[in-house]
Backbone bond lengths (Angstrom), bond angles and torsions (degrees), N, CA, C in turn:
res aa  C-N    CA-C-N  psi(-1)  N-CA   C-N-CA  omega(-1)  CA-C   N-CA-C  phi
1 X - - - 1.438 - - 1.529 111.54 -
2 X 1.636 121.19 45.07 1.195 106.99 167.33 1.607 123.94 -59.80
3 X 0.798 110.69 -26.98 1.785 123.85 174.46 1.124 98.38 -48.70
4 X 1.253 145.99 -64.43 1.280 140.27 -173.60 1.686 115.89 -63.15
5 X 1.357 98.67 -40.53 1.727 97.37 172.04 1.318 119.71 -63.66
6 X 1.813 113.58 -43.22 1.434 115.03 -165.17 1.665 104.55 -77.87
7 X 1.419 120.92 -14.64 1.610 140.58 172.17 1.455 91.19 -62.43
8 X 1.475 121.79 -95.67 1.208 135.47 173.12 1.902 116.72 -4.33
9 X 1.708 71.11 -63.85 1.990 78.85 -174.37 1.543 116.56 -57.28
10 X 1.117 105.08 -75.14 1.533 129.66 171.82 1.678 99.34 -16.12
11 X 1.434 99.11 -97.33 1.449 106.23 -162.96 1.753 115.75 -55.82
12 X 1.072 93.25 -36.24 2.267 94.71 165.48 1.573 101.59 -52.32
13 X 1.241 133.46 -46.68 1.259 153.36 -123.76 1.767 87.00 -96.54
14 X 1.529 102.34 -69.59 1.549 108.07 -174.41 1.818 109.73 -61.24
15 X 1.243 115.72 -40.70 1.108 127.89 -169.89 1.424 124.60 -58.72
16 X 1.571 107.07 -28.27 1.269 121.45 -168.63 1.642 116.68 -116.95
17 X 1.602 110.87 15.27 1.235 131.70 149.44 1.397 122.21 -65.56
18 X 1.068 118.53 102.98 1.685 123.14 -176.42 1.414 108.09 83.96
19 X 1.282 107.85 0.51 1.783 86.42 176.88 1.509 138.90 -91.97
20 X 1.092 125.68 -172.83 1.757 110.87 -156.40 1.767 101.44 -66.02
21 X 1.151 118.77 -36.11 1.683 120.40 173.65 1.658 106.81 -55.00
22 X 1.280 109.67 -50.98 1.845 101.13 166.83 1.276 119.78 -49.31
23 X 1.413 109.79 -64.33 1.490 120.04 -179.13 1.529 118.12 -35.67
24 X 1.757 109.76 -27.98 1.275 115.77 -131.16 2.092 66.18 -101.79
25 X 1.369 103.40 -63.38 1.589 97.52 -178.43 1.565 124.87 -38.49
26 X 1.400 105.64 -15.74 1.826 104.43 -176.33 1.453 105.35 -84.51
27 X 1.548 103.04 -34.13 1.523 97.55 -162.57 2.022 104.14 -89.03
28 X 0.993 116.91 -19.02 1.452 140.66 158.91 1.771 120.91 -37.99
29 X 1.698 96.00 -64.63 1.219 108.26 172.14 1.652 117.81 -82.26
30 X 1.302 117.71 -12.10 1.093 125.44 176.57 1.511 101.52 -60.32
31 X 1.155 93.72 -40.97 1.768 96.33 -161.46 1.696 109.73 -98.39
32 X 1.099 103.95 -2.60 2.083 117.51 -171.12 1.002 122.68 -144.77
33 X 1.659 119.46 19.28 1.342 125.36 -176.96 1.417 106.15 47.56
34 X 1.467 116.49 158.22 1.202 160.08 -179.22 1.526 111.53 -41.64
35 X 1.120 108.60 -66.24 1.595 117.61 -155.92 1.952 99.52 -79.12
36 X 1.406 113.69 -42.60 1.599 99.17 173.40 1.735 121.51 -87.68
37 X 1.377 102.98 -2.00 1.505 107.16 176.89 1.957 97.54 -73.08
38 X 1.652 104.34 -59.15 1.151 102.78 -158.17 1.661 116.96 -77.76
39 X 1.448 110.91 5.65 1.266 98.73 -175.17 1.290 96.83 -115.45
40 X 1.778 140.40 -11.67 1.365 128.05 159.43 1.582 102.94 -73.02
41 X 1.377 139.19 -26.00 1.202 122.09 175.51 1.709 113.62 -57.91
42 X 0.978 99.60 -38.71 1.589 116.43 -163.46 1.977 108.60 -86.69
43 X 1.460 103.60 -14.57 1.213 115.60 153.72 1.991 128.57 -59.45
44 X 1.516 75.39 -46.87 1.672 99.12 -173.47 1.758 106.36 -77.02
45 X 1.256 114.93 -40.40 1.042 116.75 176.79 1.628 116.71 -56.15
46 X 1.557 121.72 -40.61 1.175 133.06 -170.62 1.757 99.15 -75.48
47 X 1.167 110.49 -37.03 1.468 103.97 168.37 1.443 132.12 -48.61
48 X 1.576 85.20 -78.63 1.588 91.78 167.26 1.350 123.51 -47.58
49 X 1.756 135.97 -56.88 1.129 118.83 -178.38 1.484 111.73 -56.86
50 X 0.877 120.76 -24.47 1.852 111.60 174.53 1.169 99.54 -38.66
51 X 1.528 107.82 -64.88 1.566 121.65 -153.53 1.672 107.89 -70.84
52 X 1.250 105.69 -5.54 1.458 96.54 -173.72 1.250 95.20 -104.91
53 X 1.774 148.34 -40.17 1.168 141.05 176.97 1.510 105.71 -62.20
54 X 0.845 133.42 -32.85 1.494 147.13 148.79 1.261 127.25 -6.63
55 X 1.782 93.98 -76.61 1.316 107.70 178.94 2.044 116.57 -81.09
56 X 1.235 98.66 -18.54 1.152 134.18 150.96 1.332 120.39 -12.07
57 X 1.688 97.92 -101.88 1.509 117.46 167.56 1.886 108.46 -57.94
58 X 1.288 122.46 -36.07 1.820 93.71 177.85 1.114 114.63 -83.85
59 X 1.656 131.55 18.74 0.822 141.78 164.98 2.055 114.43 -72.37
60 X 1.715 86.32 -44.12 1.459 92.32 -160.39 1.418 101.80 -71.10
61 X 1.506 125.18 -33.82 1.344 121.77 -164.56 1.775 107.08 -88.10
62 X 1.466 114.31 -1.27 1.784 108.41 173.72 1.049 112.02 -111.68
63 X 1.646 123.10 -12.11 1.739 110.21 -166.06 1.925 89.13 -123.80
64 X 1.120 79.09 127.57 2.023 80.89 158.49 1.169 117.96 -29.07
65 X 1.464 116.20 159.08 1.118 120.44 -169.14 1.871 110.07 -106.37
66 X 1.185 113.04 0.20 1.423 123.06 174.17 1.429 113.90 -105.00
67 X 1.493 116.99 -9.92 1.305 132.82 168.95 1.715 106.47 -72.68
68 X 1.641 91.05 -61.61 1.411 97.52 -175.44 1.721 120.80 -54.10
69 X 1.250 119.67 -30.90 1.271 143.01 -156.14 1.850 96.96 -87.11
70 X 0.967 106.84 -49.07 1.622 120.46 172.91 1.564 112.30 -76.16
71 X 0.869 118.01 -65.57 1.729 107.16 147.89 1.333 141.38 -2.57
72 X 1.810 89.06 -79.84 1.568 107.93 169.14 1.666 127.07 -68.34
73 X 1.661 116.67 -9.48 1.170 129.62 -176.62 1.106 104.78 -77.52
74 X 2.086 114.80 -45.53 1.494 125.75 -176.93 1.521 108.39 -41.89
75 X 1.607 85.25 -56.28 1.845 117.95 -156.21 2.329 86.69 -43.95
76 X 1.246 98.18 -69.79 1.351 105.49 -174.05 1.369 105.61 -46.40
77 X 1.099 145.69 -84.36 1.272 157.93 -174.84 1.341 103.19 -39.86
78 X 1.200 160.03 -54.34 1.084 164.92 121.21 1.534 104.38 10.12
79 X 1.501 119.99 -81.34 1.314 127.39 -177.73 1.601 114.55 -46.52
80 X 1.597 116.77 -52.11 1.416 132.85 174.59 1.837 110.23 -56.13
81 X 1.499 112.94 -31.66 1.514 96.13 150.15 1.246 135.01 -87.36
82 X 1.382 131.25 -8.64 1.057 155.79 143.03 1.616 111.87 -28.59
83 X 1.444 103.99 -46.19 1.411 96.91 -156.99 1.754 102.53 -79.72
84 X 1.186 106.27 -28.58 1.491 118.27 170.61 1.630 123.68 -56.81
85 X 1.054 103.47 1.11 1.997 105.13 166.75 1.560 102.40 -77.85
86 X 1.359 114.56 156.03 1.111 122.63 169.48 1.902 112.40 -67.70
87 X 1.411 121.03 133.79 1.194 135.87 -158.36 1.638 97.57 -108.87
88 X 1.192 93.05 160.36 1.758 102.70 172.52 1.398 102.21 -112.73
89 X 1.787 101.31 134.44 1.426 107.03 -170.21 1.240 107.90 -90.32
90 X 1.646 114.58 -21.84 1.349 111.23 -175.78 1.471 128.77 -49.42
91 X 1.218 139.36 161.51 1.470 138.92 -173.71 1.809 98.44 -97.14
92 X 1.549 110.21 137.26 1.037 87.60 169.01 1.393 132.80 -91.36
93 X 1.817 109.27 -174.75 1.881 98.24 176.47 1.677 113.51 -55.55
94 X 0.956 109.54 137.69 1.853 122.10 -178.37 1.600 81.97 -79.88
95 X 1.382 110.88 130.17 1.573 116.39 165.37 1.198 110.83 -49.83
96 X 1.471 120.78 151.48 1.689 128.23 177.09 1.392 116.79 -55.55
97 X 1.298 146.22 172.18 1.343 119.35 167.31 2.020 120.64 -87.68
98 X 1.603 94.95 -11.60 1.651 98.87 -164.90 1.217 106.10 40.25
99 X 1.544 107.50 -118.46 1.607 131.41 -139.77 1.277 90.44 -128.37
100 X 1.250 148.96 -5.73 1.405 147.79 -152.64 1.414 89.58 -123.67
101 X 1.287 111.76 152.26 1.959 146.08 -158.10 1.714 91.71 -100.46
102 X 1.273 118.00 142.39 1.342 105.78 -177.57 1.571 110.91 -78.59
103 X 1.270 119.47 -8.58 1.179 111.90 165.38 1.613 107.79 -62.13
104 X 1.083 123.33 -86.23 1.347 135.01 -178.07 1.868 109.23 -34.42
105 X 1.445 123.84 -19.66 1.190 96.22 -175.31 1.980 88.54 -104.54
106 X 1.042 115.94 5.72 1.629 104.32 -171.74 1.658 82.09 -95.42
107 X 0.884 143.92 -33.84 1.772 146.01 -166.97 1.490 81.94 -67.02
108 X 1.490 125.51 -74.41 1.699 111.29 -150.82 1.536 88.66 -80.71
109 X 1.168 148.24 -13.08 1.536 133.96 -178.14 1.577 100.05 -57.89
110 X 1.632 111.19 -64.47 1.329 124.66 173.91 0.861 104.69 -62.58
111 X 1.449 172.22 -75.29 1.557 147.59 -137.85 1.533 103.66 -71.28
112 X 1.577 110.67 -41.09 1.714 105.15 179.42 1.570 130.07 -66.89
113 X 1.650 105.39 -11.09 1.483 131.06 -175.96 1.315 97.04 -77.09
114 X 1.621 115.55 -66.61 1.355 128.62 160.04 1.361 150.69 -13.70
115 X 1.454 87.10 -58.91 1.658 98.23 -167.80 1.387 111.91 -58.55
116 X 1.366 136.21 130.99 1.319 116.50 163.16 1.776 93.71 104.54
117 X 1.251 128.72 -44.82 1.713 149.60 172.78 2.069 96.71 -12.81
118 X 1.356 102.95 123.36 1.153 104.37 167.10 1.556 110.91 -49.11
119 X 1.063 136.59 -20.24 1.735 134.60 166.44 1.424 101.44 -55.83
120 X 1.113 99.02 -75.79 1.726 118.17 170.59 1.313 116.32 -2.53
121 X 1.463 110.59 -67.94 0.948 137.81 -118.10 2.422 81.70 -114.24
122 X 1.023 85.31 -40.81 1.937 101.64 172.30 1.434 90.76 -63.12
123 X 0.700 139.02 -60.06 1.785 134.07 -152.45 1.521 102.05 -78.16
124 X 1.132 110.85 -35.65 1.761 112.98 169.96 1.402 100.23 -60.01
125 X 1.146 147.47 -59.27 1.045 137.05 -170.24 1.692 128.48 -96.79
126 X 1.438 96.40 2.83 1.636 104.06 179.29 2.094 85.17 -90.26
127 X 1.379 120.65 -46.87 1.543 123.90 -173.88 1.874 92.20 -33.49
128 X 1.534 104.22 -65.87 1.153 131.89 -169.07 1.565 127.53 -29.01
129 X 1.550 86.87 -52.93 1.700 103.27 169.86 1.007 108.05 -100.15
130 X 1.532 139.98 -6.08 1.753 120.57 169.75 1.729 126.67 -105.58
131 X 1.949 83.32 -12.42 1.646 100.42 165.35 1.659 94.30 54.20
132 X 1.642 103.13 37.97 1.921 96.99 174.47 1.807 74.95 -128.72
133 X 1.112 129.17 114.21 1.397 105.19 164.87 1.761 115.27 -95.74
134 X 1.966 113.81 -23.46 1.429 105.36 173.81 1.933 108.61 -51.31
135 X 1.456 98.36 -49.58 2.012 96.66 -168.93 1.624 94.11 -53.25
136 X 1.173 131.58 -71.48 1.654 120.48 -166.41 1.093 108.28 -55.61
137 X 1.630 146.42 -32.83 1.317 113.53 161.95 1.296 120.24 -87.64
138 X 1.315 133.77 8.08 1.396 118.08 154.81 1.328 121.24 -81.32
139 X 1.849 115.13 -47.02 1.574 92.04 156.82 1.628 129.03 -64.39
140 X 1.097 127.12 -32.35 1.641 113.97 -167.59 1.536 88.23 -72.04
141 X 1.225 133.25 -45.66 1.315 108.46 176.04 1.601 153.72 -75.02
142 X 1.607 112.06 -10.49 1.285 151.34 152.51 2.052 92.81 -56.35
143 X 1.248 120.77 -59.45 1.411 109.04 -173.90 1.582 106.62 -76.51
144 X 0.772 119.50 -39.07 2.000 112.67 171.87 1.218 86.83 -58.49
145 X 1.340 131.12 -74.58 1.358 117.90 -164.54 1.642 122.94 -37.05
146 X 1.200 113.54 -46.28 1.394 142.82 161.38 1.476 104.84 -28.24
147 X 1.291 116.35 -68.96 1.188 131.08 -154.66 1.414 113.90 -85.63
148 X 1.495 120.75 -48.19 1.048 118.93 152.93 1.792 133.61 -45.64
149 X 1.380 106.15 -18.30 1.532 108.37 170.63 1.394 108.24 -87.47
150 X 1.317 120.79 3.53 1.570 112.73 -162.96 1.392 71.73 -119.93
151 X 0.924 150.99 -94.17 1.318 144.94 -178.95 1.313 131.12 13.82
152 X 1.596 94.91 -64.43 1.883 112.81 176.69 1.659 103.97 -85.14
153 X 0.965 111.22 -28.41 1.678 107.35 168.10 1.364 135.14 -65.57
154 X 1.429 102.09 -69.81 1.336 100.47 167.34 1.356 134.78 -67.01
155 X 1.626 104.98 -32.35 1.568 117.34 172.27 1.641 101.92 74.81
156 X 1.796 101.85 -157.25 1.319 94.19 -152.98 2.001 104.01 -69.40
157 X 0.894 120.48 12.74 1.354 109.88 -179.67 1.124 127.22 -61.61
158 X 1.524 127.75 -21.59 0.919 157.52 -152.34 1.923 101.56 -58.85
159 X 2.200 92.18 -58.53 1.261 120.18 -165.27 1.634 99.95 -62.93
160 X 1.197 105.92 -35.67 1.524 115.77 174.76 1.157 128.67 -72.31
161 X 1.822 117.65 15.86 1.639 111.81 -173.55 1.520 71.68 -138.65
162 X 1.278 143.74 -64.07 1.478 141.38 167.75 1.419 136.97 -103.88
163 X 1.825 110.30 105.68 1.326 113.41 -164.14 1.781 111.76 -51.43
164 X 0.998 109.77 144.93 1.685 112.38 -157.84 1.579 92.66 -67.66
165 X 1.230 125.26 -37.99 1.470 124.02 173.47 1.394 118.42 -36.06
166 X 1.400 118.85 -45.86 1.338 120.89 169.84 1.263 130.18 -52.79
167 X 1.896 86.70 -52.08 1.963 95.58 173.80 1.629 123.96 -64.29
168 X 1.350 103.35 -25.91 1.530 111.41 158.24 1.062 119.69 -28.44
169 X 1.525 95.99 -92.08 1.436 125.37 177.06 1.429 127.12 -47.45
170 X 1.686 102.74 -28.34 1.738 105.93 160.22 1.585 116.16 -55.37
171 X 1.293 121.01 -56.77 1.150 160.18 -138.23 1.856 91.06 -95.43
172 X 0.834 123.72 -35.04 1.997 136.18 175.36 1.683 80.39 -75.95
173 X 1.483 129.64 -89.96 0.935 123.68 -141.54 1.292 126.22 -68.32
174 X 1.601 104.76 -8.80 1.720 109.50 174.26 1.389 108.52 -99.34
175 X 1.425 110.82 -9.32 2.099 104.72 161.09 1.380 104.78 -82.00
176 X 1.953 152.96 -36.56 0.721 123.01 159.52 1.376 143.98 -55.94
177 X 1.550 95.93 -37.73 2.423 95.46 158.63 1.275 109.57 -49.92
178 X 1.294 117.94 -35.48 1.209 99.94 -160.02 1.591 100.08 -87.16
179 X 1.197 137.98 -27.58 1.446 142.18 149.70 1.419 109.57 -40.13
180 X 0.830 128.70 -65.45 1.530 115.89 172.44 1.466 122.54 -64.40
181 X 1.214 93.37 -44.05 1.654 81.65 -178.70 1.589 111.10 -65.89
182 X 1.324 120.34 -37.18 2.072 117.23 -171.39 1.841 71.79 -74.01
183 X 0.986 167.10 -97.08 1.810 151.68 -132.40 1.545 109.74 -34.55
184 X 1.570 110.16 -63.26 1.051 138.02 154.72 1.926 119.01 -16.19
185 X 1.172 98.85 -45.99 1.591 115.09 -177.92 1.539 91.34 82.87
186 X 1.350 134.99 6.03 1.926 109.56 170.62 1.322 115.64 -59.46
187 X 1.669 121.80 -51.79 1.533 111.48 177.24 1.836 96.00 -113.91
């Protein structure tokens, strides 16, 4: 089932370039170093995709599979116009530190950013239509993972080699192929 991984990977991968969970890791590690930003993000990530291949697979075995497939095309296509609104470049506030370890507050910062996250929300329905749910959460999560290291690494430079408008708009136009194409029945 590489199809499902290189699905998984890919589009998590493009999607999560410039987006508010990146943003959220630069301004995070800015303030908590590297090593506990990126490994409670990458905590949270392993959560949630559980929960989304999860919900995923009992999806695939109760609802038709031409339901699901039409669904998941909306779901994509939907998001890929989505991505085309104008975005805020600003970084947001890095939570305070209180009483919480910066590991532990970058884990629940990211899972609450998350939950529900048009990524999220792709892997529920990529599980759905490939009925592989280990390959979609190893790729969708290998690319957060991905992304989040480029994130805390490079920092804001990123915005400065590609205006985020682009990555948007990259990132819009490869959830609508991919909306047409899973309608389509190609993937």
């Amino acid at each position: 089932m590489l199809e499902a991984f290189g699905a998984a990977f890919g589009l998590t991968f493009i999607a999560e370039l410039g987006d508010k969970t990146q943003i959220a890791v630069l301004a995070l590690s800015a303030r908590y170093g590297f090593t506990p930003v990126f490994l409670g993000a990458c905590t949270a990530f392993v959560i949630l995709n559980a929960l989304a291949v999860t919900v995923g697979e009992v999806l695939a075995r109760y609802v038709p599979a031409d339901v699901i497939r039409y669904v998941a095309a909306a779901v994509f296509i939907i998001f890929g116009l989505l991505s085309f609104r104008p975005g805020k470049d600003e970084e947001p506030d890095a939570p305070t530190r209180a009483r919480r370890s910066p590991y532990l507050t970058s884990l629940l910062y990211i899972a609450v950013m998350e939950l529900g996250d048009k990524t999220q929300l792709s892997l529920v329905a990529l599980t759905s239509r490939f009925k592989a749910p280990l390959y979609v959460f190893l790729g969708g999560t290998l690319a957060l993972i991905l992304t989040t290291f480029i994130g805390a690494m490079i920092g804001r430079g990123l915005a400065r080699i590609v205006p985020m408008k682009y990555i948007r708009w990259a990132s819009g136009v490869i959830f609508i192929v991919f909306g047409i194409f899973m309608a389509a029945g190609v993937i």
